[in-house]
C-alpha positions as CSV (number, residue, x, y, z in Angstrom):
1,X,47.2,277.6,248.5
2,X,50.7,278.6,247.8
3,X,53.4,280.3,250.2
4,X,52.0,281.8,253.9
5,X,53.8,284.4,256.7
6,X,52.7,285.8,259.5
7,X,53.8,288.6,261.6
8,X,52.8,290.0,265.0
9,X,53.9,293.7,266.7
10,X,53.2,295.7,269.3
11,X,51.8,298.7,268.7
12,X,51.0,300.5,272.5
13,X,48.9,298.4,273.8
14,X,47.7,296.5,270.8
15,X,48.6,293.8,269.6
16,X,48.6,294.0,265.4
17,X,48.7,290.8,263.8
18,X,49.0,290.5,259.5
19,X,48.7,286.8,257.8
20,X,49.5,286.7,254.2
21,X,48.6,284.0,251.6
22,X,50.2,284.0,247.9
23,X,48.9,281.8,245.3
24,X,51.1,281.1,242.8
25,X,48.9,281.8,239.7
26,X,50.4,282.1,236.0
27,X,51.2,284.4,234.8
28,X,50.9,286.2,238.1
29,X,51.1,285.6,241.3
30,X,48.0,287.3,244.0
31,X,49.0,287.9,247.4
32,X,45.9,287.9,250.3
33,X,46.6,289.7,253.6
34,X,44.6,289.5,256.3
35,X,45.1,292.3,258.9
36,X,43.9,292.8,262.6
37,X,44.3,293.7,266.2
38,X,44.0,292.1,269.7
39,X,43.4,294.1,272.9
40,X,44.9,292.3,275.7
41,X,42.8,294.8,278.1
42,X,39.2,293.8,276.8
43,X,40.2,290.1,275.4
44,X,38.5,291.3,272.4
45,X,39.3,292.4,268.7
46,X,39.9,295.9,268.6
47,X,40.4,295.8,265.2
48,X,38.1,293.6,262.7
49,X,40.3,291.5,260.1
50,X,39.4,291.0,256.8
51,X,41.0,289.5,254.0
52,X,42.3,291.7,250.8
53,X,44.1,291.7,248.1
54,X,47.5,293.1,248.5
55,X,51.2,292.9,249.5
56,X,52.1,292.2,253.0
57,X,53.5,295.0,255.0
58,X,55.0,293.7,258.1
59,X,58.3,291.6,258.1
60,X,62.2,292.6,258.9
61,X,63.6,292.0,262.0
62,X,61.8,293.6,265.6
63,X,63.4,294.6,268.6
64,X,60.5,292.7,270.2
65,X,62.8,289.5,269.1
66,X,64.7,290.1,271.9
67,X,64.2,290.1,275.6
68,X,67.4,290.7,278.1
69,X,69.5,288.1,277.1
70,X,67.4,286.1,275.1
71,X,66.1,286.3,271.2
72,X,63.0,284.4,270.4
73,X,63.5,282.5,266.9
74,X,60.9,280.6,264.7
75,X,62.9,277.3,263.3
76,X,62.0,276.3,259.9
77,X,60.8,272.7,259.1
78,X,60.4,271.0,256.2
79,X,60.2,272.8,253.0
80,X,60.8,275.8,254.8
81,X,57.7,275.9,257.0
82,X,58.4,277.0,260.5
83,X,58.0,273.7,263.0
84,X,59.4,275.1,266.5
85,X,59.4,278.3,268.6
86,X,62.9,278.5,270.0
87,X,64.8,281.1,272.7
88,X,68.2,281.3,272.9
89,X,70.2,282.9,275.8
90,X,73.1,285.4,274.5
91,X,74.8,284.9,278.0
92,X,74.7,281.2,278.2
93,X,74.5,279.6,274.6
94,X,71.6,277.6,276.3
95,X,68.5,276.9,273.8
96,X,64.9,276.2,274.9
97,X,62.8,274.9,273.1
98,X,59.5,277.0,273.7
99,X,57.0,274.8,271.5
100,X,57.6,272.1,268.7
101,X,55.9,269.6,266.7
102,X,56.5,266.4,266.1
103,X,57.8,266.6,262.8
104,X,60.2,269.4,263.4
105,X,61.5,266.9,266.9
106,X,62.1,264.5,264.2
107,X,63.9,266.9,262.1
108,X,66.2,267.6,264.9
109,X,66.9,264.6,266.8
110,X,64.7,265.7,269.6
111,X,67.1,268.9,270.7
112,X,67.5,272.2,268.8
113,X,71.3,273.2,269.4
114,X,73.0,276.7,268.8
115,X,74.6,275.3,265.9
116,X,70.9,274.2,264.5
117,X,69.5,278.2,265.0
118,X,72.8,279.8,264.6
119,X,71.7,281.0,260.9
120,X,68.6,282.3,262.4
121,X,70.3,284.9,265.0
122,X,70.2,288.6,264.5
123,X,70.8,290.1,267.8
124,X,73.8,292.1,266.6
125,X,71.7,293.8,263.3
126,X,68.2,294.7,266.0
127,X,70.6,296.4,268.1
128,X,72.4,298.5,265.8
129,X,68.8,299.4,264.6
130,X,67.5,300.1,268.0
131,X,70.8,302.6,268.3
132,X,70.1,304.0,264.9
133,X,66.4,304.7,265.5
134,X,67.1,306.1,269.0
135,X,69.5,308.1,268.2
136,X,67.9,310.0,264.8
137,X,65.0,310.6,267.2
138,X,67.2,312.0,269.9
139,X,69.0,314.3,267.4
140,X,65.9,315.4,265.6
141,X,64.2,316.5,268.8
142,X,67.7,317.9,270.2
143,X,67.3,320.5,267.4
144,X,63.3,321.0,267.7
145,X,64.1,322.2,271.3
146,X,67.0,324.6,270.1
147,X,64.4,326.4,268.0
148,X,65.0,324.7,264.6
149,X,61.7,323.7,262.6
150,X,61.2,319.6,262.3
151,X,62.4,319.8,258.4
152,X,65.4,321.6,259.0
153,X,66.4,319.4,262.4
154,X,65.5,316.4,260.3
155,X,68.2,317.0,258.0
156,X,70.4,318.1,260.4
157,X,69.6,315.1,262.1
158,X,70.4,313.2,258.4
159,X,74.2,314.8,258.1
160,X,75.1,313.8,262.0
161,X,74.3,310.2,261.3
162,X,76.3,310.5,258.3
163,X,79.3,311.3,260.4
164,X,78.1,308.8,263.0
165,X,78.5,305.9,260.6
166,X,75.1,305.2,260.9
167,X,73.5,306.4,257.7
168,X,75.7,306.0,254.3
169,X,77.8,309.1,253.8
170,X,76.5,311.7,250.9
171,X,79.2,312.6,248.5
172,X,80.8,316.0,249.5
173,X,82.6,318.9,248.0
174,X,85.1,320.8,249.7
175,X,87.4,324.2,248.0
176,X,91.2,325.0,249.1
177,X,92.5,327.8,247.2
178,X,95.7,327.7,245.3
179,X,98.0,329.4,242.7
180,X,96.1,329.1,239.3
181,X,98.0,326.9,236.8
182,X,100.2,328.2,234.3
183,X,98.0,326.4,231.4
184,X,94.4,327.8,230.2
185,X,91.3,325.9,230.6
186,X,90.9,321.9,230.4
187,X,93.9,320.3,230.4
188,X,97.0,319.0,232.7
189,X,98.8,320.7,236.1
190,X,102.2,320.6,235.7
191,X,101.4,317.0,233.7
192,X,99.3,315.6,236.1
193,X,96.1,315.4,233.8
194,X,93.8,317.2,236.2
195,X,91.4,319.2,235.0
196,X,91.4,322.6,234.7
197,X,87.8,324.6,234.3
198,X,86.7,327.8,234.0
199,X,83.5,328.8,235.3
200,X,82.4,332.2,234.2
201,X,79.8,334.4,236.5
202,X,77.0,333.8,234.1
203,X,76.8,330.1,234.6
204,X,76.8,330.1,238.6
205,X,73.9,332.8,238.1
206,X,71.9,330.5,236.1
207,X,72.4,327.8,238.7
208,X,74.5,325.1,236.9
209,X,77.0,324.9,239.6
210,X,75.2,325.3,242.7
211,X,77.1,323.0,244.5
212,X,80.8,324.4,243.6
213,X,79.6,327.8,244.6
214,X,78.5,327.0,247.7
215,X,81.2,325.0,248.1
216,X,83.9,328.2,247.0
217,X,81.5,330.6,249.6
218,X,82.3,328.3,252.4
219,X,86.7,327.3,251.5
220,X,88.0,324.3,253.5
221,X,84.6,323.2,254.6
222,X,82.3,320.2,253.1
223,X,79.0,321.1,251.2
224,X,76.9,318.5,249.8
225,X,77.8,317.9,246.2
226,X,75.3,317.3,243.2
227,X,74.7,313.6,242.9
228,X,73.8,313.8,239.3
229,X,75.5,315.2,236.6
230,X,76.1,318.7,236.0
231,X,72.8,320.3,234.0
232,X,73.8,321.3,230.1
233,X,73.0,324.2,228.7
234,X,72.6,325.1,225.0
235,X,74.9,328.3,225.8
236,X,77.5,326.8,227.8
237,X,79.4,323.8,227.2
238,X,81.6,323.6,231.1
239,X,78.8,321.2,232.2
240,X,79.3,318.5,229.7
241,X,83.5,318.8,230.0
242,X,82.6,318.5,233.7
243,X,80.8,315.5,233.7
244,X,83.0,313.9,231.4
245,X,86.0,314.3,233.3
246,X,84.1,312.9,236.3
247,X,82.9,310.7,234.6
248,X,85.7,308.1,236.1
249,X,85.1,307.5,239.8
250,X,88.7,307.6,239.9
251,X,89.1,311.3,239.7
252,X,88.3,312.7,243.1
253,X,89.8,316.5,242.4
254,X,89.7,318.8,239.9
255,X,90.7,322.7,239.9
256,X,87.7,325.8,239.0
257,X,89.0,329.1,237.7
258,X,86.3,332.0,239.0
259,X,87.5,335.4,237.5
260,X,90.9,335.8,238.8
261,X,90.8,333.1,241.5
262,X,91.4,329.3,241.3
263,X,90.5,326.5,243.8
264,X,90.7,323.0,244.2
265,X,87.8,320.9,244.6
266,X,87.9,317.9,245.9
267,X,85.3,314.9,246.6
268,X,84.6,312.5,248.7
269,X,82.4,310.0,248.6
């Protein structure tokens, strides 16, 4: 028939169970899932499978893997087929073997060590995304209960894990003001190269810098830059000498003239 998985999770009291076939037809493959659900309570389906066609949607790592000290590990056979059920103790290094076939005893010698299932261990990366789930969920209902709505404590929620580690750091924008330069417009500070732009009142009120103004509203602290480039306009052309200059990942500051004031902007990523 092709290629198989399996996957079983808890779900309250359920248990939900999803087997996949693919059949490696040309020019495409077809993937069949069968889906269900067992109700320990009753001994009975509470859920009727059936087979259709369609990706499977279970797989990744569950924190059901691991009990106390132990993580429960399938070890593959031949050709990649799973031939043994294995635990293994995080305290003691010990490994038991829970169920195996004959062919996968043969495979081994007749023992599974640590050094046979040490590929197959990912205590350390279920934890971390225990913590990171538990804690998003703690923060977004830390700032339902102070009032917020579930959108804006959501994305509150978003920026602490940013600062947590947890979640990959948007790129930011942050303006110290400073003496203007003594040259106009694009060019080099005192021969440094950096760049040099001025930003008249029309463009902000059109909304091509959304980010730098909120960023010059707000001096010394971080706003969320624009990911993207800076939107052209036919009547403007400070977008596209923007984006080219940053262009270079390399260049992490640059320097916006607003009337008679000038900041620095800088970014980090």
């Amino acid at each position: 028939m092709g290629s198989t998985s399996a996957h079983l999770r808890w779900e309250k009291t359920l248990l939900k169970f999803e087997v996949s076939v693919t059949r490696h037809d040309q020019p495409l493959s077809r993937t069949f899932t069968l889906r269900g659900a067992w109700d320990p309570a009753t001994q009975r389906l509470a859920m009727k499978p059936e087979w259709q066609e369609g990706p499977a949607v279970s797989g990744g790592l569950e924190p059901e893997q691991l009990s106390g000290p132990l993580e429960v590990m399938a070890v593959p056979g031949d050709e990649g087929f799973p031939c043994a059920i294995v635990t293994a103790d995080r305290d003691t290094a010990a490994v038991r073997t829970q169920l195996a076939t004959s062919r996968c005893r043969s495979k081994y010698r007749g023992t599974i060590t640590r050094t046979d299932i040490a590929p197959l261990e990912h205590r350390t990366e279920i934890e971390r995304a225990v913590t990171i789930a538990r804690t998003y969920r703690e923060l977004v209902a830390k700032g339902v209960a102070s009032g917020e709505t579930e959108g804006a404590a959501m994305l509150k929620a978003n920026k602490a894990m940013e600062r947590l580690g947890y979640f990959p750091r948007s790129p930011t924008l942050t303006a110290t003001p400073e003496p203007c330069p003594s040259n106009g417009g694009v060019g080099s500070r005192d021969g440094g190269g950096e760049g040099v732009f001025d930003i008249s009142e029309e463009e902000f009120k059109v909304g091509l810098f959304q980010d730098i103004e909120a960023a010059l509203a707000r001096p010394g602290e971080e706003v969320d830059k624009s990911t993207g480039n800076y939107i052209l306009h036919s009547s403007f052309d400070t977008s596209r000498r923007l984006n080219e200059y940053l262009a270079s990942r390399d260049r992490t500051t640059f320097v916006v003239r607003r009337g008679a004031m000038c900041w620095r902007m800088e970014i980090r990523r």
